[in-house]
C-alpha positions as CSV (number, residue, x, y, z in Angstrom):
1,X,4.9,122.8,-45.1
2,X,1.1,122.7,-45.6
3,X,1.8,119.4,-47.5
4,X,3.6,117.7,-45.2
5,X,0.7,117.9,-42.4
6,X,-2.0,117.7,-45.1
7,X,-0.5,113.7,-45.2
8,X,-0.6,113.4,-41.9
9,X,-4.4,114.5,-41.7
10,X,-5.6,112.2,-44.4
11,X,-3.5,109.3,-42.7
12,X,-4.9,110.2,-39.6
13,X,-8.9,110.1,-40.9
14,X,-7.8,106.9,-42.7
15,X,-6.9,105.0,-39.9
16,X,-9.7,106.5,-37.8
17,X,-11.7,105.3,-40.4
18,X,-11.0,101.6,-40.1
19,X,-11.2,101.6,-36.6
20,X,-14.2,103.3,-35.2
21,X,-14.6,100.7,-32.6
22,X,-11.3,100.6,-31.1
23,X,-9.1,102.9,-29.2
24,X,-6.4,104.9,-31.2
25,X,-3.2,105.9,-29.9
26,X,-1.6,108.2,-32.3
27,X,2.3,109.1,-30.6
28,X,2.8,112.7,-30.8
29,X,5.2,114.1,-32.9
30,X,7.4,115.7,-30.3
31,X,7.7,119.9,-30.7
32,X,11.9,119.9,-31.6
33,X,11.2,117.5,-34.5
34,X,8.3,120.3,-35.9
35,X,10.6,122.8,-34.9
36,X,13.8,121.4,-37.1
37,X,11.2,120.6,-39.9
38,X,9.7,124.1,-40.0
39,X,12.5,125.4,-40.4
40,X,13.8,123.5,-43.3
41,X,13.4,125.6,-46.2
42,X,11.9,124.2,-49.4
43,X,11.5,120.8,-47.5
44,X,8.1,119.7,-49.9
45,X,10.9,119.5,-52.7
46,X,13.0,116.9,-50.6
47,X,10.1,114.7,-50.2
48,X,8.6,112.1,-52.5
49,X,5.0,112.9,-52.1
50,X,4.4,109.2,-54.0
51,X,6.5,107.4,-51.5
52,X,6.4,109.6,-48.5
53,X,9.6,109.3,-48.0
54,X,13.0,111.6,-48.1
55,X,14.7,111.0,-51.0
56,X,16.9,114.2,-52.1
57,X,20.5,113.9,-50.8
58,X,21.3,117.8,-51.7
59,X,18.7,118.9,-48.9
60,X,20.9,116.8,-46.2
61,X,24.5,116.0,-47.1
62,X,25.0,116.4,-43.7
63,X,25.0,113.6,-41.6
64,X,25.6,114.8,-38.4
65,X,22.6,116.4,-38.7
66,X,21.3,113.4,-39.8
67,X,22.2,111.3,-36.6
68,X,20.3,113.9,-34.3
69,X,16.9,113.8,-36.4
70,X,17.0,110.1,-38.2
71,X,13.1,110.4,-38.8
72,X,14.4,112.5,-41.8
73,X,16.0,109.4,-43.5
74,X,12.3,107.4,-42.4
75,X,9.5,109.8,-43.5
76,X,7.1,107.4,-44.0
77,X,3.7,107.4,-42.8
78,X,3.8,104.4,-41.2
79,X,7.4,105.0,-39.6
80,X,7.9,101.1,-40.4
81,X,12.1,101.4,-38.5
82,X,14.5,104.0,-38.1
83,X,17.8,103.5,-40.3
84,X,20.9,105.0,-37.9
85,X,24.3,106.7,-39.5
86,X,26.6,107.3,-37.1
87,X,30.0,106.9,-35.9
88,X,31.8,105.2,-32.8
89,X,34.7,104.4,-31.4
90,X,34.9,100.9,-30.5
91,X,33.1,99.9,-27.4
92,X,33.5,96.8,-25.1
93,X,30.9,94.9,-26.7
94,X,32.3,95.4,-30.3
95,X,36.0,94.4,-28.6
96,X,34.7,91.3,-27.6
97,X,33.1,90.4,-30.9
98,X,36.0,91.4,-33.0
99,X,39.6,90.2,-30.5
100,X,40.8,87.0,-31.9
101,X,38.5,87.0,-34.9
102,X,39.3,90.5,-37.3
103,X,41.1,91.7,-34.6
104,X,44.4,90.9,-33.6
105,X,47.1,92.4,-31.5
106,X,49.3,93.7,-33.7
107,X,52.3,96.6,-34.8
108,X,50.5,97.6,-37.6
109,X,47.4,99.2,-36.6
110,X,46.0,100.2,-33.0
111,X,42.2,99.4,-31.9
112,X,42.4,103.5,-31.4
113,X,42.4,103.6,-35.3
114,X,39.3,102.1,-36.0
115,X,35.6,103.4,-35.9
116,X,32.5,101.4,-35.6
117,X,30.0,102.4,-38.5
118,X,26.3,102.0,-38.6
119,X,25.0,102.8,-41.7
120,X,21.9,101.7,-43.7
121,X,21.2,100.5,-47.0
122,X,18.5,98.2,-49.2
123,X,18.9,95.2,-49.7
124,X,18.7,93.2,-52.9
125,X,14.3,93.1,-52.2
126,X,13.9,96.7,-52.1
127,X,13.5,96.7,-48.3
128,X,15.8,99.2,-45.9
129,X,17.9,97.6,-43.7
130,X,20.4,98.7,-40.6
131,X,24.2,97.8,-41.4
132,X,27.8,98.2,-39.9
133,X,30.9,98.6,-40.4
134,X,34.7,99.1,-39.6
135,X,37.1,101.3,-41.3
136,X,40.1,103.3,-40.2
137,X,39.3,106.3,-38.2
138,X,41.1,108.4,-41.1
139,X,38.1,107.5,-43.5
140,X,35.3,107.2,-41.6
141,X,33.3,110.5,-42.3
142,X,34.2,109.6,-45.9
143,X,32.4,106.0,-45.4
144,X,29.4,107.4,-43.7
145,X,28.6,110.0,-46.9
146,X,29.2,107.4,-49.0
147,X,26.7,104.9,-47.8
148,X,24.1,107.6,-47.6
149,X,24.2,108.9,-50.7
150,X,23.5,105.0,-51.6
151,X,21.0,104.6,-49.3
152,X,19.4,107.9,-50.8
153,X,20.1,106.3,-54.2
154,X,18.4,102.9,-53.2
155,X,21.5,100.8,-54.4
156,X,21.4,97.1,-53.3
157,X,23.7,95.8,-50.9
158,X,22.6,92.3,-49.8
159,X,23.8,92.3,-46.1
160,X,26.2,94.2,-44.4
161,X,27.4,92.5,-41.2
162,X,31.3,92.7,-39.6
163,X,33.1,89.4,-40.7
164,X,33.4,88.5,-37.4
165,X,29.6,87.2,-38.0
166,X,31.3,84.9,-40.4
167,X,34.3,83.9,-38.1
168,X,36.6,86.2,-39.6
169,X,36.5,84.0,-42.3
170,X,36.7,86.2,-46.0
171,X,35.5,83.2,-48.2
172,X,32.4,82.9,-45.8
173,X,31.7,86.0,-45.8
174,X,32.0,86.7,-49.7
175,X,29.7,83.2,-50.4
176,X,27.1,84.8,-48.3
177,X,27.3,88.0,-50.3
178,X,28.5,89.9,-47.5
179,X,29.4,93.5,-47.4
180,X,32.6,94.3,-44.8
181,X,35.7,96.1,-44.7
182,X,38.2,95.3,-41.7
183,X,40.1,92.3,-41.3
184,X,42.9,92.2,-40.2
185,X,44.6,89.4,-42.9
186,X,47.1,89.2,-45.3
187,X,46.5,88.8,-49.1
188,X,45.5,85.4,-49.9
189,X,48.6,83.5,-51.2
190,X,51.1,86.0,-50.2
191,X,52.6,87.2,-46.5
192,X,51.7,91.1,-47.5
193,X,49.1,92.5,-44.9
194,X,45.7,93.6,-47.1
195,X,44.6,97.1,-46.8
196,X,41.7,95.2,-45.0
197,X,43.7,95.3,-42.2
198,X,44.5,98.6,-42.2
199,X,40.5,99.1,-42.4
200,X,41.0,101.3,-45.5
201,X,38.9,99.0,-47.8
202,X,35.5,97.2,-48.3
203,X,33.9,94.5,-50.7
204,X,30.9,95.1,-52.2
205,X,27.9,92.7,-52.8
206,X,31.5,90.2,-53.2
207,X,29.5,87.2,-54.2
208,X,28.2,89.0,-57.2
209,X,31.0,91.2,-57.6
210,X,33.5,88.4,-57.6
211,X,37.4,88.2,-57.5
212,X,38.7,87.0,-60.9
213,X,42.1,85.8,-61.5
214,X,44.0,83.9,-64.1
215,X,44.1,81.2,-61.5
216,X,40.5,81.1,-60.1
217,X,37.3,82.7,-59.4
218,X,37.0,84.0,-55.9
219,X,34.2,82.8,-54.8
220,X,33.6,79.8,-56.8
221,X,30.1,80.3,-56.3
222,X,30.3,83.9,-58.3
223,X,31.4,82.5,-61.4
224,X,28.4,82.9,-63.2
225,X,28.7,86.7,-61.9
226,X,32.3,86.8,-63.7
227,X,30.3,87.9,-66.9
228,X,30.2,91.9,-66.4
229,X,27.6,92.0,-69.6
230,X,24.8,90.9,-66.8
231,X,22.2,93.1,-65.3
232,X,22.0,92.4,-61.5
233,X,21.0,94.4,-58.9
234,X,24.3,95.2,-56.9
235,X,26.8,94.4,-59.6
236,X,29.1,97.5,-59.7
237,X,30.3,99.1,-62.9
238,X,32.4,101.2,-63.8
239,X,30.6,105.1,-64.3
240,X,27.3,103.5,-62.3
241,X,26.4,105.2,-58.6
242,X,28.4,102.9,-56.8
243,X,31.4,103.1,-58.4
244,X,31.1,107.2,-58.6
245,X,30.8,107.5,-54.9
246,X,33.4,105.9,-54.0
247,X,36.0,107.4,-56.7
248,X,34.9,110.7,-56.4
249,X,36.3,109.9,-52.3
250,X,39.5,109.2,-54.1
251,X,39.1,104.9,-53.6
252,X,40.3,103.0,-56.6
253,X,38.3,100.0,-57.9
254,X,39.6,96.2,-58.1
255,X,37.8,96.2,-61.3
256,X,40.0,98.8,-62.7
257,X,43.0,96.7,-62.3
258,X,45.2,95.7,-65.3
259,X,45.6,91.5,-64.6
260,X,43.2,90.2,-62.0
261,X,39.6,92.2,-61.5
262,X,38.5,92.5,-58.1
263,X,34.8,93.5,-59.1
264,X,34.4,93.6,-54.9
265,X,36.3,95.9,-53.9
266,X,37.6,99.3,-53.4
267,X,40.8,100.9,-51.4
268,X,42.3,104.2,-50.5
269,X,46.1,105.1,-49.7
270,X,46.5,106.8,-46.5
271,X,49.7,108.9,-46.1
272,X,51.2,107.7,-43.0
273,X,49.1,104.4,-42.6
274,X,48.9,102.1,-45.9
275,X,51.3,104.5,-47.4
């Protein structure tokens, strides 16, 4: 612990340092967050003294705990924003950005079934950024460790916005390099509803990640990206951190697919919903 508020001393003398002719305000760290970090055991091994910042998923697996003290995922010294993971049910305001777009009345799958996600991740610059999300209720916790062991592991994800930012529209959304996961649709070409709409699965990075077919490249614009021998930041392969954490959640991969590759994307059967 001594480390931890040795930092804070030597930011503290720093900035008083620079401004000895203005007034410093310096927030209080309130007594329950201390409290909770004294009596984290070992906590000077979760922390990147380098980068100041929390970087050891073993130390919080549990995001719950997470949702209640977020300055954990933001241990920075200069606190630049706080990155939220938590899980809701849909409110008004989401309902009236998603009815008529994603959302649909339908038999299939009741508004009562999906969660709102807010999750963070970095994008393809290095930078943390908030997200969201929605999946099916039955995979939500399951989304939520997922997306923090990769913001833990730094892995880029361009944007993650609902499609409803993009008009519902899936080709919008993958040309902007969009991350999302609900939509209620059917698979393109065919009258068979896509486990989209079931919310049980999510494209990743799907501009760079594209959908190849022996009829086309989906999107056109990620043809270049159809060549799995390149080195980009957020193209997922198979064995790399992306891929793991979603497998080891029991998702399969587009990529693993026989005839087309959906590099994108990844989908779970649900006994009782999809299956």
């Amino acid at each position: 612990m001594r480390r931890i508020f040795f930092i804070i001393s030597i930011c503290i003398v720093i900035v008083s340092g620079c401004q000895q002719n203005s007034e410093l305000l310096l927030q209080p760290i309130e007594e329950d967050i201390v409290e909770e970090v004294e009596e984290v055991e070992e906590v000077e091994e979760a922390i990147k003294i380098d980068e100041s910042e929390l970087v050891d998923d073993e130390k919080y697996t549990n995001v719950k705990y997470l949702e209640d003290n977020s300055a954990y995922l933001n241990l920075k010294v200069k606190l630049e924003q706080q990155i939220i993971f938590d899980i809701s049910t849909i409110s008004a305001g989401i309902f009236e950005r998603i009815n008529g777009l994603s959302y649909k009345e339908n038999q299939h799958i009741a508004l009562d079934d999906l969660r709102y996600l807010r999750v963070g991740h970095y994008d393809l610059h290095g930078n943390p950024q908030q997200g969201e999300l929605m999946v099916h209720k039955a995979i939500a916790e399951d989304m939520l460790d997922i997306f923090y062991h990769l913001y833990i592991e730094k892995y880029p994800i361009e944007q993650m916005h609902l499609v409803d930012d993009f008009g519902a529209d899936d080709d919008e959304s993958m040309v902007a390099n969009n991350t999302s996961a609900f939509n209620y649709r059917v698979v393109a070409g065919s009258n068979k509803l896509s486990n989209h709409a079931y919310g049980l699965a999510i494209d990743i990075n799907p501009l760079i990640n594209p959908y190849v077919t022996s009829y086309g490249i989906f999107p056109p614009e990620g043809m270049a990206y159809a060549d799995r021998g390149l080195a980009y930041p957020g193209m997922i392969i198979r064995g790399d951190v992306c891929y793991n954490a979603f497998v080891d959640k029991g998702f399969n991969w587009g990529g693993d697919w026989s005839n087309s590759k959906d590099y994108q994307h990844f989908d779970i059967k649900i006994e009782g919903v999809n299956k």
